[in-house]
mmCIF file of the protein (N, C-alpha, C, O) and its ligand, coordinates in Angstrom:
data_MODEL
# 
_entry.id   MODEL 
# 
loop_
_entity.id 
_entity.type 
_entity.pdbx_number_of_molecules 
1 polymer     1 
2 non-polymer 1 
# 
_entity_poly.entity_id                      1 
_entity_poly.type                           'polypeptide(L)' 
_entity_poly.nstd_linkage                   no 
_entity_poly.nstd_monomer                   no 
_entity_poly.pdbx_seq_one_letter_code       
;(UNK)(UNK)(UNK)(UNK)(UNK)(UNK)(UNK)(UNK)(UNK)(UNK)(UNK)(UNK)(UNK)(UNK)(UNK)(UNK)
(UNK)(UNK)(UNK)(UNK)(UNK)(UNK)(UNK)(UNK)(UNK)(UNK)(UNK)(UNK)(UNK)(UNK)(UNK)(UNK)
(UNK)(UNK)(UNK)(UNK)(UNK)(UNK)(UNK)(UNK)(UNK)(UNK)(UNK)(UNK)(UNK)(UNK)(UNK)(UNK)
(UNK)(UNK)(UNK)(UNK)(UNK)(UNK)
;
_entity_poly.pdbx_seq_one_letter_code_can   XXXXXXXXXXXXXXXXXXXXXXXXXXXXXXXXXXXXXXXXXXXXXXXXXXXXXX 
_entity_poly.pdbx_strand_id                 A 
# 
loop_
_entity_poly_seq.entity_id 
_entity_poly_seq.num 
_entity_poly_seq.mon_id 
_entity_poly_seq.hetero 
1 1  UNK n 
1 2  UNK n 
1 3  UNK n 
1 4  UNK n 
1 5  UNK n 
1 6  UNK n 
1 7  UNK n 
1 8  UNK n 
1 9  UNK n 
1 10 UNK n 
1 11 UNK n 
1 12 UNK n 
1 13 UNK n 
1 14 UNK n 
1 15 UNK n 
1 16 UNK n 
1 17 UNK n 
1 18 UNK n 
1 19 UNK n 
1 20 UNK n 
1 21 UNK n 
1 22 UNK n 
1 23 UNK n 
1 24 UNK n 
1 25 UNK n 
1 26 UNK n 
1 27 UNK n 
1 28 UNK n 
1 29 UNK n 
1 30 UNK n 
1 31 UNK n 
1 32 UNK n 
1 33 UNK n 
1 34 UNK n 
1 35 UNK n 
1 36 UNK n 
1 37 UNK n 
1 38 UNK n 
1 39 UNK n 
1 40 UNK n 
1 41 UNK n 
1 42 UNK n 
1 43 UNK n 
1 44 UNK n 
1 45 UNK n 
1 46 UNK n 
1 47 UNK n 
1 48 UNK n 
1 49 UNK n 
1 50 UNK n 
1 51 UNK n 
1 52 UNK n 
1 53 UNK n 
1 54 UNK n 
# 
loop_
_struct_asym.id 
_struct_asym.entity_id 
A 1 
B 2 
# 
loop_
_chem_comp.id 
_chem_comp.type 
_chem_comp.mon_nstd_flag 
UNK 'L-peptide linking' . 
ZN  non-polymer         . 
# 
_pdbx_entity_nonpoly.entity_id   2 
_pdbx_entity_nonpoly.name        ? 
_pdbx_entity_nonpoly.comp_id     ZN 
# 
_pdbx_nonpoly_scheme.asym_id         B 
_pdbx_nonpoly_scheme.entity_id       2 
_pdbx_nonpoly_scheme.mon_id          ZN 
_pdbx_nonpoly_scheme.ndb_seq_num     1 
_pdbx_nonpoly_scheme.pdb_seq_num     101 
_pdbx_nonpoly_scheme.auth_seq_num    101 
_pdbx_nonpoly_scheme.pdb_mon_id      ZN 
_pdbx_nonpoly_scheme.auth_mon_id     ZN 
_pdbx_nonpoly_scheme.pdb_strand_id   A 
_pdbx_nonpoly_scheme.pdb_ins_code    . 
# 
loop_
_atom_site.group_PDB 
_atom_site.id 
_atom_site.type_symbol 
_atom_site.label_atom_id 
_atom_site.label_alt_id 
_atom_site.label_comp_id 
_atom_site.label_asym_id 
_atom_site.label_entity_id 
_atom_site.label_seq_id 
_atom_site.pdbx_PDB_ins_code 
_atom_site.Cartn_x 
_atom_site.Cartn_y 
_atom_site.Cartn_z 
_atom_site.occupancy 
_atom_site.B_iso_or_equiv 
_atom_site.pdbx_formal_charge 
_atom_site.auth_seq_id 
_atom_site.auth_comp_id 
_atom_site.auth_asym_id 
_atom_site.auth_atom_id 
_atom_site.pdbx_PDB_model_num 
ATOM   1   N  N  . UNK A 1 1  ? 62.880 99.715  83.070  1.00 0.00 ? 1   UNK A N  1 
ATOM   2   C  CA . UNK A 1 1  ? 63.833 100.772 82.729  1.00 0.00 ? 1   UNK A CA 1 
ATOM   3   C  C  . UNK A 1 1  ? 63.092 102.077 82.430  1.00 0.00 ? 1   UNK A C  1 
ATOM   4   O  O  . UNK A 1 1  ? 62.079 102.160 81.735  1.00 0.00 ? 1   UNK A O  1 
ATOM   5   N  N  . UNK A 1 2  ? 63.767 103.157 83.086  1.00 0.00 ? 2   UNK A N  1 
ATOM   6   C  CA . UNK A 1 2  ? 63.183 104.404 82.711  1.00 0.00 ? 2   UNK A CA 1 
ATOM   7   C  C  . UNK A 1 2  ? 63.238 104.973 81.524  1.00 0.00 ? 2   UNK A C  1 
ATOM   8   O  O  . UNK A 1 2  ? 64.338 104.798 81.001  1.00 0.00 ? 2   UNK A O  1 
ATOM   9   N  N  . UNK A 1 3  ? 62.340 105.714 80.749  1.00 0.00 ? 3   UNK A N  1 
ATOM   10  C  CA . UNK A 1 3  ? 62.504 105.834 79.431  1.00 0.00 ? 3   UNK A CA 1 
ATOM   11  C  C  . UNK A 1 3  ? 62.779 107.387 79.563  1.00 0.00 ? 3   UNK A C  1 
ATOM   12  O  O  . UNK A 1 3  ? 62.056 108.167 80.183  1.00 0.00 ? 3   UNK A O  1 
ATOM   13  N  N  . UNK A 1 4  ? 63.922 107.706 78.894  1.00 0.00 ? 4   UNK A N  1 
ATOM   14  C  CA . UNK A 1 4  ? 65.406 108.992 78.302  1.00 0.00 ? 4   UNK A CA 1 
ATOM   15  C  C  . UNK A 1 4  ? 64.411 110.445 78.700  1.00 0.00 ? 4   UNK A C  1 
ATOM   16  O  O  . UNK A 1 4  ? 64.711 111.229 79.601  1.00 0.00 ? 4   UNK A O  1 
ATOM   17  N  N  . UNK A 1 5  ? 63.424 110.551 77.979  1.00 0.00 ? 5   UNK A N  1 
ATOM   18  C  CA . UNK A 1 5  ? 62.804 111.518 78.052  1.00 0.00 ? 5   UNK A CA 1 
ATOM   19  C  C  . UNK A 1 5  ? 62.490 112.300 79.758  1.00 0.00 ? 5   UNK A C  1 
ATOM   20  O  O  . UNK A 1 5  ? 62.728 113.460 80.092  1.00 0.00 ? 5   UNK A O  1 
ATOM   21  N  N  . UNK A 1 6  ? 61.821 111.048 80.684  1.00 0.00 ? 6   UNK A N  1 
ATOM   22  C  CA . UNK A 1 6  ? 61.766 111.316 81.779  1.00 0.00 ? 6   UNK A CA 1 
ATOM   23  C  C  . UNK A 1 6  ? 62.607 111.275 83.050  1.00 0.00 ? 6   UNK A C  1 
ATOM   24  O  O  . UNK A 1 6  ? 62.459 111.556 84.239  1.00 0.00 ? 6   UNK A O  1 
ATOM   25  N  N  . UNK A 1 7  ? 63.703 110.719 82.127  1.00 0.00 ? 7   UNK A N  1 
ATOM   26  C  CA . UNK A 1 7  ? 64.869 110.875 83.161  1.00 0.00 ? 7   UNK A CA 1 
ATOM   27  C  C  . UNK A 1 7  ? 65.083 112.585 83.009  1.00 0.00 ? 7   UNK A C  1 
ATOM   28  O  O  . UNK A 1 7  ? 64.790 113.300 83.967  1.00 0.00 ? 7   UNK A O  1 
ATOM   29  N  N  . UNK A 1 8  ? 65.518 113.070 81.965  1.00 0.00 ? 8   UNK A N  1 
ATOM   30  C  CA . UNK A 1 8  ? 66.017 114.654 81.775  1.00 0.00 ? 8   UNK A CA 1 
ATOM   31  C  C  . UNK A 1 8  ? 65.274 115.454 83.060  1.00 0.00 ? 8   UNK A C  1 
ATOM   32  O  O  . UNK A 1 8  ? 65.793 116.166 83.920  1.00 0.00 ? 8   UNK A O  1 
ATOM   33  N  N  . UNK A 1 9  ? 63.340 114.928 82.798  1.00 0.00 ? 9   UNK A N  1 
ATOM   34  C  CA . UNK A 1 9  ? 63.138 116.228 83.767  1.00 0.00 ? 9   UNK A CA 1 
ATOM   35  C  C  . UNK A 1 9  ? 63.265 115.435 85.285  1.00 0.00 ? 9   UNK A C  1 
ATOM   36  O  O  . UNK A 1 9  ? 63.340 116.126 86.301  1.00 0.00 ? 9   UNK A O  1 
ATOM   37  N  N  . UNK A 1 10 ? 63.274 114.759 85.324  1.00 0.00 ? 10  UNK A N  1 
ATOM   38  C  CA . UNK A 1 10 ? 63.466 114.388 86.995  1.00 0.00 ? 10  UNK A CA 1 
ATOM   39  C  C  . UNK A 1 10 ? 64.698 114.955 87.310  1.00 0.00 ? 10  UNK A C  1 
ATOM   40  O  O  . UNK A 1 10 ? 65.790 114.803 86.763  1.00 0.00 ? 10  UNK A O  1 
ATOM   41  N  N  . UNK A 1 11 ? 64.391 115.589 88.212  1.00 0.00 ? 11  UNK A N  1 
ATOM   42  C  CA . UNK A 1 11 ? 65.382 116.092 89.387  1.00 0.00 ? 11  UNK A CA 1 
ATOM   43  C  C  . UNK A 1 11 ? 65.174 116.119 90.750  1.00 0.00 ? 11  UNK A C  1 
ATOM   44  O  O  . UNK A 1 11 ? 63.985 116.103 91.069  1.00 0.00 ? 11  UNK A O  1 
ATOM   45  N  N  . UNK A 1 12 ? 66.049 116.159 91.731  1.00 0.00 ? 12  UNK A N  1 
ATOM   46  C  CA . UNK A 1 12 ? 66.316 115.627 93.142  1.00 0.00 ? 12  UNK A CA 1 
ATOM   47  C  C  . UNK A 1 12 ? 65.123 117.208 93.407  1.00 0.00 ? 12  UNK A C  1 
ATOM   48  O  O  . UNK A 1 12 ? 65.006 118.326 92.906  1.00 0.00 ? 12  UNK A O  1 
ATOM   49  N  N  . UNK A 1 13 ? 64.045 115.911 95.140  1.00 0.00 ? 13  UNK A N  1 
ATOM   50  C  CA . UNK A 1 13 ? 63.099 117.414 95.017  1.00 0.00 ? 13  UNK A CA 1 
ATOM   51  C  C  . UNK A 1 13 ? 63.978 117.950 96.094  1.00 0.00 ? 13  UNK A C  1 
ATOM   52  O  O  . UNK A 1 13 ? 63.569 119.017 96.551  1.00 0.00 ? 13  UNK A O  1 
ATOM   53  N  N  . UNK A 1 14 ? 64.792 117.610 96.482  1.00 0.00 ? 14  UNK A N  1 
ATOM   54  C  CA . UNK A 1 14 ? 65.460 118.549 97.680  1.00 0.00 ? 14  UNK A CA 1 
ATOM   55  C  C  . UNK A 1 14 ? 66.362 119.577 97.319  1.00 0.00 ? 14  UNK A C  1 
ATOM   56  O  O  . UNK A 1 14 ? 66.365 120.682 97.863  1.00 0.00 ? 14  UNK A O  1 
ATOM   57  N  N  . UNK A 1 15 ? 67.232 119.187 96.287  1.00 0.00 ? 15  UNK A N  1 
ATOM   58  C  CA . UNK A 1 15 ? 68.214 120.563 95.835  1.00 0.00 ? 15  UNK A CA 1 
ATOM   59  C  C  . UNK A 1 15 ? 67.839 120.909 94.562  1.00 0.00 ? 15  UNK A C  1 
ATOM   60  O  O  . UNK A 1 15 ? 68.166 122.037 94.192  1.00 0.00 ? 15  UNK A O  1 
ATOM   61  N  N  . UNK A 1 16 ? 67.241 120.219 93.815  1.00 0.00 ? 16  UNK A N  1 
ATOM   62  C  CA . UNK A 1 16 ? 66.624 120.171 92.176  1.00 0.00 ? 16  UNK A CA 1 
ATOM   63  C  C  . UNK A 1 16 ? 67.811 120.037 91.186  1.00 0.00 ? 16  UNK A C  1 
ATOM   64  O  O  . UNK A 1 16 ? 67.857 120.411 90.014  1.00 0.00 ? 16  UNK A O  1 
ATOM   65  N  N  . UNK A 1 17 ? 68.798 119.392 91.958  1.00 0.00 ? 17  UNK A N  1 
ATOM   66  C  CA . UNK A 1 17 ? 69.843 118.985 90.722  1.00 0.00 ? 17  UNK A CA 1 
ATOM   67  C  C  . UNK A 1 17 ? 69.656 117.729 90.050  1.00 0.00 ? 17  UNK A C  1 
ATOM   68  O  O  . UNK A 1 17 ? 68.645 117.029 90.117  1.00 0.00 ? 17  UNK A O  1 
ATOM   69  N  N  . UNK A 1 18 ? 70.716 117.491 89.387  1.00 0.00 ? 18  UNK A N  1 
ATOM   70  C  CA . UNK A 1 18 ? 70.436 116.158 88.548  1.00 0.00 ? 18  UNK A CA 1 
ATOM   71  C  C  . UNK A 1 18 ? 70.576 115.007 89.250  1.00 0.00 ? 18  UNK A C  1 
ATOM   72  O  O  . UNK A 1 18 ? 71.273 115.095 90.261  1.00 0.00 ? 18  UNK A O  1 
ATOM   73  N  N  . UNK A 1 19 ? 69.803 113.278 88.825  1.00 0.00 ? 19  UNK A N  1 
ATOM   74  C  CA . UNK A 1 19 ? 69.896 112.287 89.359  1.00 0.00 ? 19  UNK A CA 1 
ATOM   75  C  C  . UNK A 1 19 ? 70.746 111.703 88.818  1.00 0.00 ? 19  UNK A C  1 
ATOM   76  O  O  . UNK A 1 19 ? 71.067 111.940 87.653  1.00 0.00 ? 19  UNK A O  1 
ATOM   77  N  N  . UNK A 1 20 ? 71.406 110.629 89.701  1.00 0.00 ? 20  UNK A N  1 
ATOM   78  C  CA . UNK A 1 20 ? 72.247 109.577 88.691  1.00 0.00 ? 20  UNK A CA 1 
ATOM   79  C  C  . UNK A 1 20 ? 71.204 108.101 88.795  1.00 0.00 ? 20  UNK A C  1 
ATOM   80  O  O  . UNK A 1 20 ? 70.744 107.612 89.826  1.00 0.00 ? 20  UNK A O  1 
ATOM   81  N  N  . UNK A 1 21 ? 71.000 107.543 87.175  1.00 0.00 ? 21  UNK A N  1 
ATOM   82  C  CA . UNK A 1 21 ? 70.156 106.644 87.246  1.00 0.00 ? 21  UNK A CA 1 
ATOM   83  C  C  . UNK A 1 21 ? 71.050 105.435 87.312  1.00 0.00 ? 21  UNK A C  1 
ATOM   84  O  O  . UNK A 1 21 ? 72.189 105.457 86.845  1.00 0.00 ? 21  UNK A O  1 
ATOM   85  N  N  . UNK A 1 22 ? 70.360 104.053 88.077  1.00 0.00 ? 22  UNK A N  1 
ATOM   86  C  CA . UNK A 1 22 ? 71.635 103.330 88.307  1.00 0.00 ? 22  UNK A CA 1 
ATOM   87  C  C  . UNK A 1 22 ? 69.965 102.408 87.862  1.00 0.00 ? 22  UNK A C  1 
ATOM   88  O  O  . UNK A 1 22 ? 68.879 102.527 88.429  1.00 0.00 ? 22  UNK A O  1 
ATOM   89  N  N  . UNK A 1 23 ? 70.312 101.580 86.736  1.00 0.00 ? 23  UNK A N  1 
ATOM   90  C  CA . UNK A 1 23 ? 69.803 101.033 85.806  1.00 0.00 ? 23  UNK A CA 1 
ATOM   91  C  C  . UNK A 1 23 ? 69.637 99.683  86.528  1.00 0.00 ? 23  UNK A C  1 
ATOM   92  O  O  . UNK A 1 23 ? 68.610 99.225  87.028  1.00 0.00 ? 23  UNK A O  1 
ATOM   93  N  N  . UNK A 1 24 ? 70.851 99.155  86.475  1.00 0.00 ? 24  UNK A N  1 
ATOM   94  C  CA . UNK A 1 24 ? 70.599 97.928  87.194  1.00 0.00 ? 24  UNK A CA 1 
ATOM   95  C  C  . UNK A 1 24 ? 69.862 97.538  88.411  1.00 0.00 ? 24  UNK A C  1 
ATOM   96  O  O  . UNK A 1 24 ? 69.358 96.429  88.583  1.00 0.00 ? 24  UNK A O  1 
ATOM   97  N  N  . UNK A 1 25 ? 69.827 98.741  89.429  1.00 0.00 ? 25  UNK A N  1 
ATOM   98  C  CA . UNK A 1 25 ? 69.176 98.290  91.049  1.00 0.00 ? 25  UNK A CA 1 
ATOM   99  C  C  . UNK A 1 25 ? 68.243 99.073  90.745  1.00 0.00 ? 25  UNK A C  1 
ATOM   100 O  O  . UNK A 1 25 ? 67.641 99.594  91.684  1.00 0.00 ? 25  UNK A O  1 
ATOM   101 N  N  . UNK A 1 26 ? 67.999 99.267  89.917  1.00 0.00 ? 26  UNK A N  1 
ATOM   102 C  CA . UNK A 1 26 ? 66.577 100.478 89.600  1.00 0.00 ? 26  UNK A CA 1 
ATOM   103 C  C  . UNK A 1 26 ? 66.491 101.487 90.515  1.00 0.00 ? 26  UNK A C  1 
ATOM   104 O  O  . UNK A 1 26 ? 65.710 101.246 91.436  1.00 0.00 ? 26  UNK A O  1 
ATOM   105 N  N  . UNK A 1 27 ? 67.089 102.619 90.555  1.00 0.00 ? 27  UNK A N  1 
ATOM   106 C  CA . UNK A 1 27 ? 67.406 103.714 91.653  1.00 0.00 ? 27  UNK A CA 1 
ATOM   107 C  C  . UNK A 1 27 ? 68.109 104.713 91.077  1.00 0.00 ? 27  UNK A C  1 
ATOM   108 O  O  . UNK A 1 27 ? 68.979 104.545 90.223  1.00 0.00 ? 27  UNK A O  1 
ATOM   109 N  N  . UNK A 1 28 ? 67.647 106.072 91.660  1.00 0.00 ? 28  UNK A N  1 
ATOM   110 C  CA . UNK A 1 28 ? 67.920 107.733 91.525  1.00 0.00 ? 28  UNK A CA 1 
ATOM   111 C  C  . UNK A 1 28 ? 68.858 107.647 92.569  1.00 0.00 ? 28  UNK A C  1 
ATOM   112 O  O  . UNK A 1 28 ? 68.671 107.181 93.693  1.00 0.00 ? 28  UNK A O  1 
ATOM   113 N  N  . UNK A 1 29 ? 69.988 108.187 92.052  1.00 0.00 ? 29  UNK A N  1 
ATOM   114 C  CA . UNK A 1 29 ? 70.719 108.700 93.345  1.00 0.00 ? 29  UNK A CA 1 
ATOM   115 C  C  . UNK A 1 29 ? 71.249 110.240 93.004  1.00 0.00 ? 29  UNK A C  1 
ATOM   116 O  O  . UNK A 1 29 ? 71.607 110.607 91.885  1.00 0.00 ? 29  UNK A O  1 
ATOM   117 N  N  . UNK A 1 30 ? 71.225 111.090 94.239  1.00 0.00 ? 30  UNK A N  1 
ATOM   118 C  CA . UNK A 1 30 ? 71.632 112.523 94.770  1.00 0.00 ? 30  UNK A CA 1 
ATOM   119 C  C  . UNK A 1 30 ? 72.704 112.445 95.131  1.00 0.00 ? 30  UNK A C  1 
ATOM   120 O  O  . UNK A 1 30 ? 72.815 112.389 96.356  1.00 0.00 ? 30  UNK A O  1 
ATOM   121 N  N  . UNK A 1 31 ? 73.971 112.404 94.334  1.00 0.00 ? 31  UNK A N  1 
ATOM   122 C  CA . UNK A 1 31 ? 75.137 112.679 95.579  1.00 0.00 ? 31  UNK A CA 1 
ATOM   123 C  C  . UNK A 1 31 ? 75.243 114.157 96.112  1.00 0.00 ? 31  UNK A C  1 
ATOM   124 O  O  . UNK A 1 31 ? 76.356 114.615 96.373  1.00 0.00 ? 31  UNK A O  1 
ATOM   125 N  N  . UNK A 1 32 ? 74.291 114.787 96.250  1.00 0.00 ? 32  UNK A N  1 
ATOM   126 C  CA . UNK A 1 32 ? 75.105 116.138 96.717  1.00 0.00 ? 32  UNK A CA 1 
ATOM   127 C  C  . UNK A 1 32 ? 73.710 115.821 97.535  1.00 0.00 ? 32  UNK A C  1 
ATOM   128 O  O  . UNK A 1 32 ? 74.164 116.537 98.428  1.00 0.00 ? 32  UNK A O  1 
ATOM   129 N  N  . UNK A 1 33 ? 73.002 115.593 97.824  1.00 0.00 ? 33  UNK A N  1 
ATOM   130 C  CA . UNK A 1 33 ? 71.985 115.152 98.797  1.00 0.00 ? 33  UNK A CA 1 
ATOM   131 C  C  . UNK A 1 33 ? 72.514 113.512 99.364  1.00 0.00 ? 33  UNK A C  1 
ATOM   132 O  O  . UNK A 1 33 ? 72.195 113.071 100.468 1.00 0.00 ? 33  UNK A O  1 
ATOM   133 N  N  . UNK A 1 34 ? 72.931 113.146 98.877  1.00 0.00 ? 34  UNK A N  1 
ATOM   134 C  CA . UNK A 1 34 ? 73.569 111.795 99.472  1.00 0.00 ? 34  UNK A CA 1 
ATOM   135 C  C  . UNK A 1 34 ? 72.465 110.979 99.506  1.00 0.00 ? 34  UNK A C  1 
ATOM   136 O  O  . UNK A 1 34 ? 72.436 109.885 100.069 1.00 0.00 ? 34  UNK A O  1 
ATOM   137 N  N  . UNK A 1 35 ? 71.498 111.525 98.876  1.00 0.00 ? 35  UNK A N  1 
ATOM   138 C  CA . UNK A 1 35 ? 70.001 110.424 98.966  1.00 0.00 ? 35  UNK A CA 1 
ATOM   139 C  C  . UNK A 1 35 ? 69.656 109.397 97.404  1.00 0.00 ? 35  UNK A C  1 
ATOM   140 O  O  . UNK A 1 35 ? 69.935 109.460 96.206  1.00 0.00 ? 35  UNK A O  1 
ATOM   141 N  N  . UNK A 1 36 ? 68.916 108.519 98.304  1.00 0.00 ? 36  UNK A N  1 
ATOM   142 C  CA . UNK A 1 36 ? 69.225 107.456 97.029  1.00 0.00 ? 36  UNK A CA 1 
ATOM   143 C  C  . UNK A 1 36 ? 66.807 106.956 96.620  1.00 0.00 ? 36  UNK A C  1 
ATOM   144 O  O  . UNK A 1 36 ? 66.081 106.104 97.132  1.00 0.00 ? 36  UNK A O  1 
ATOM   145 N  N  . UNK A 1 37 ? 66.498 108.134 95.446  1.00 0.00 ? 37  UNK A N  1 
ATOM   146 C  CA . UNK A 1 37 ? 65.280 107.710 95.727  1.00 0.00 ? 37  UNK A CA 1 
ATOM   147 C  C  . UNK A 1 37 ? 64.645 106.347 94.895  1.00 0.00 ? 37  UNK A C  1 
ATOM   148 O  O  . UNK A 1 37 ? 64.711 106.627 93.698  1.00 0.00 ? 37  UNK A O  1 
ATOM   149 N  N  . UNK A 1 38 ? 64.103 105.087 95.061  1.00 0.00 ? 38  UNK A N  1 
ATOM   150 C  CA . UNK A 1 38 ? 63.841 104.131 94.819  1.00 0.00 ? 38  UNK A CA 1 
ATOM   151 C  C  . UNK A 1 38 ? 63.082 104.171 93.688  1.00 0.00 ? 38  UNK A C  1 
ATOM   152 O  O  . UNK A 1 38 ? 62.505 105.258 93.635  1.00 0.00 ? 38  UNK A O  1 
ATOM   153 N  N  . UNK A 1 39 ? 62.693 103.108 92.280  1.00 0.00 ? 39  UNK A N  1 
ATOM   154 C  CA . UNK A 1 39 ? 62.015 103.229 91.412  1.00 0.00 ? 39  UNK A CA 1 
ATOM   155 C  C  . UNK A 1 39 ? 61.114 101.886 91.784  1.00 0.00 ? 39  UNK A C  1 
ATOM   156 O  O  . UNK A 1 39 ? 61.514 100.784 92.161  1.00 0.00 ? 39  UNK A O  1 
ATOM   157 N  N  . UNK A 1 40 ? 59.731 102.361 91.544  1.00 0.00 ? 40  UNK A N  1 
ATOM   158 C  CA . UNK A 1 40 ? 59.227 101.256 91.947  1.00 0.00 ? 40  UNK A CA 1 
ATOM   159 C  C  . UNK A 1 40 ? 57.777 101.156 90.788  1.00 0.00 ? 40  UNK A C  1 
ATOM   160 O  O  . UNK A 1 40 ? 56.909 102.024 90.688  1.00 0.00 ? 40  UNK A O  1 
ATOM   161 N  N  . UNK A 1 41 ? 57.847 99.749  89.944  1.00 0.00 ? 41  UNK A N  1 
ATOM   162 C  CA . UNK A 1 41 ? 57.018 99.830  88.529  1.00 0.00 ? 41  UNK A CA 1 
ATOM   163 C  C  . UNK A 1 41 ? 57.205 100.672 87.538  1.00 0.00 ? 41  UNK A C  1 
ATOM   164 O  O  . UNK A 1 41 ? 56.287 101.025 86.797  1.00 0.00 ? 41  UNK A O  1 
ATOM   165 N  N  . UNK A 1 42 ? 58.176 100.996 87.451  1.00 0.00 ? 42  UNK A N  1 
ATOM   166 C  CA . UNK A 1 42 ? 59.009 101.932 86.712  1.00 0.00 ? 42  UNK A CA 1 
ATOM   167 C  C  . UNK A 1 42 ? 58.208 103.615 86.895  1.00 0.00 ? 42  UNK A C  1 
ATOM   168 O  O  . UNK A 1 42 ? 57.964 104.574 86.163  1.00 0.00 ? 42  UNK A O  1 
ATOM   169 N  N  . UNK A 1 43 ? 57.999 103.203 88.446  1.00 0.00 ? 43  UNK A N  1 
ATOM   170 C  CA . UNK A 1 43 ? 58.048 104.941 88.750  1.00 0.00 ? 43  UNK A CA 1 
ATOM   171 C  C  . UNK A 1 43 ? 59.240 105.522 89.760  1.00 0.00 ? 43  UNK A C  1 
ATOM   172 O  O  . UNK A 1 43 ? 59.567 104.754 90.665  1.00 0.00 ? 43  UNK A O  1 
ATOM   173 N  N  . UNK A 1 44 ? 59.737 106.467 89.708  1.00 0.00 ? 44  UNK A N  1 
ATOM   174 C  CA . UNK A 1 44 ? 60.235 106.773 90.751  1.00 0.00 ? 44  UNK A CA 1 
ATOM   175 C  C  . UNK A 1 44 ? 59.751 107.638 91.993  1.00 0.00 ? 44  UNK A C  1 
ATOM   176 O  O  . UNK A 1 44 ? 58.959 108.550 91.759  1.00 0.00 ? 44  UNK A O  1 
ATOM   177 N  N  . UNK A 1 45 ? 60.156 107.423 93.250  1.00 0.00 ? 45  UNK A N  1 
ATOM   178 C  CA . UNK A 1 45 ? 59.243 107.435 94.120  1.00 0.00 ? 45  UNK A CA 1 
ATOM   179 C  C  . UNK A 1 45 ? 60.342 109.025 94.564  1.00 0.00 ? 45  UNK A C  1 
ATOM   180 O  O  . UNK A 1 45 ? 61.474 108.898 95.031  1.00 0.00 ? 45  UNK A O  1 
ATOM   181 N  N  . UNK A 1 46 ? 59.733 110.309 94.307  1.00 0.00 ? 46  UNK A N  1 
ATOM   182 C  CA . UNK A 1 46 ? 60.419 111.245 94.359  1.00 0.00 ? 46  UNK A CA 1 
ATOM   183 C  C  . UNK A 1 46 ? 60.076 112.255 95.351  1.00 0.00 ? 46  UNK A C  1 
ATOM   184 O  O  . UNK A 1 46 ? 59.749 113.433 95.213  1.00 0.00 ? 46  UNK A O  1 
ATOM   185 N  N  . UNK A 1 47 ? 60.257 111.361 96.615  1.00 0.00 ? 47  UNK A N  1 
ATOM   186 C  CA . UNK A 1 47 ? 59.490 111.809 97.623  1.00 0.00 ? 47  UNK A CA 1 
ATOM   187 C  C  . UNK A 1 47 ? 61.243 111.542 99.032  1.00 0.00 ? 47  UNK A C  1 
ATOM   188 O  O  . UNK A 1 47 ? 61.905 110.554 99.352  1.00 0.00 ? 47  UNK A O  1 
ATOM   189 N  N  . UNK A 1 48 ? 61.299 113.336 99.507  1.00 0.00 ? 48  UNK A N  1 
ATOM   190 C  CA . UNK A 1 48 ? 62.576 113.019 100.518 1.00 0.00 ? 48  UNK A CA 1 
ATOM   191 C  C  . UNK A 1 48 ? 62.541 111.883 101.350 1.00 0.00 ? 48  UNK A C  1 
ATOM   192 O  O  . UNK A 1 48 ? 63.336 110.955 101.500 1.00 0.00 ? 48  UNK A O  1 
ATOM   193 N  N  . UNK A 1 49 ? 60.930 112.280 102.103 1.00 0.00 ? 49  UNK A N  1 
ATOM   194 C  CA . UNK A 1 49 ? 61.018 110.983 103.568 1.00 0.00 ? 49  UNK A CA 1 
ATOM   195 C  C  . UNK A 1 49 ? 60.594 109.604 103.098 1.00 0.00 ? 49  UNK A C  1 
ATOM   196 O  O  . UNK A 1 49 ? 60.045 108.866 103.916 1.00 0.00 ? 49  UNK A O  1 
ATOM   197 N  N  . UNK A 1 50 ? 60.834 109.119 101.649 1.00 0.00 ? 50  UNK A N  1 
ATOM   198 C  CA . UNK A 1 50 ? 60.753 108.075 101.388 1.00 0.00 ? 50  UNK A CA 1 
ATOM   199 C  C  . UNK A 1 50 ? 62.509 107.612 100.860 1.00 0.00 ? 50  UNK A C  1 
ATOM   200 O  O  . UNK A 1 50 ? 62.906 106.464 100.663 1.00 0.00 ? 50  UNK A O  1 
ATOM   201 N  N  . UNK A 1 51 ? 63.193 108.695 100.748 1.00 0.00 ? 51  UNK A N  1 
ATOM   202 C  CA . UNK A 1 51 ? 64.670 108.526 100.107 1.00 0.00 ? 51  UNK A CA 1 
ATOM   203 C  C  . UNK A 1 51 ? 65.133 107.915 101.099 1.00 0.00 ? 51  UNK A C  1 
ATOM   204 O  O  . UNK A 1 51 ? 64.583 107.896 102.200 1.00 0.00 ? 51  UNK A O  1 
ATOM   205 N  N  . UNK A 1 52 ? 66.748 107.053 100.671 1.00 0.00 ? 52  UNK A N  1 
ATOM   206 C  CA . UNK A 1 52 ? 67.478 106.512 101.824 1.00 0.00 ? 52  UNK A CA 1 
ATOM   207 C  C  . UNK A 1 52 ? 68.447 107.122 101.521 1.00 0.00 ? 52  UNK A C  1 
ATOM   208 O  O  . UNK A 1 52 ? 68.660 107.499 100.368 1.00 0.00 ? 52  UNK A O  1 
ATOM   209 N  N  . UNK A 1 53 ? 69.393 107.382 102.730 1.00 0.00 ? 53  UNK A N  1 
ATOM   210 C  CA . UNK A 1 53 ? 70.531 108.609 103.154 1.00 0.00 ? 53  UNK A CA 1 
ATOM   211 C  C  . UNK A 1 53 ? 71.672 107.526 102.798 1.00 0.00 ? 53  UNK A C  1 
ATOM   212 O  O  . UNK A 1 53 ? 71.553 106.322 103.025 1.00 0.00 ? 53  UNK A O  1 
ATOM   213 N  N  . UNK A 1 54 ? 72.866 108.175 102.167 1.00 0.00 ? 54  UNK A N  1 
ATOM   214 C  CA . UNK A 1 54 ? 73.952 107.048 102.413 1.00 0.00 ? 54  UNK A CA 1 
ATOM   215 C  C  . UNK A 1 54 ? 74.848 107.564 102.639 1.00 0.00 ? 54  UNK A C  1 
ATOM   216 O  O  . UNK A 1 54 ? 75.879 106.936 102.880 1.00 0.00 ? 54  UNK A O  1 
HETATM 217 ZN ZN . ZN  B 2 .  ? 69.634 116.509 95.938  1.00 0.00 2 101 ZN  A ZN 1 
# 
């Protein structure tokens, strides 16, 4: 689980708005980018051409 502090500054690097953290599947999602970026060892991987489009 991501810890509160580093959720605030993460933001989407494509539009720099806010993420929605989805706790359970461990994942950032962009809806206004429609991109969903993956957390992996409790990092998130905040990289576009690694995001998946939905
Ligand atoms: Zn975005």
């Amino acid at each position: 689980m991501l810890n509160e502090k580093l959720l605030e500054i993460l933001a989407c690097p494509k539009c720099k708005g806010d993420l929605e953290y989805d706790k359970d599947n461990d994942k950032l999602t962009c809806h206004k980018c429609r991109l969903i970026y993956k957390i992996e060892n409790d990092i998130p991987i905040m990289l576009i051409d690694e995001a998946e489009s939905f």
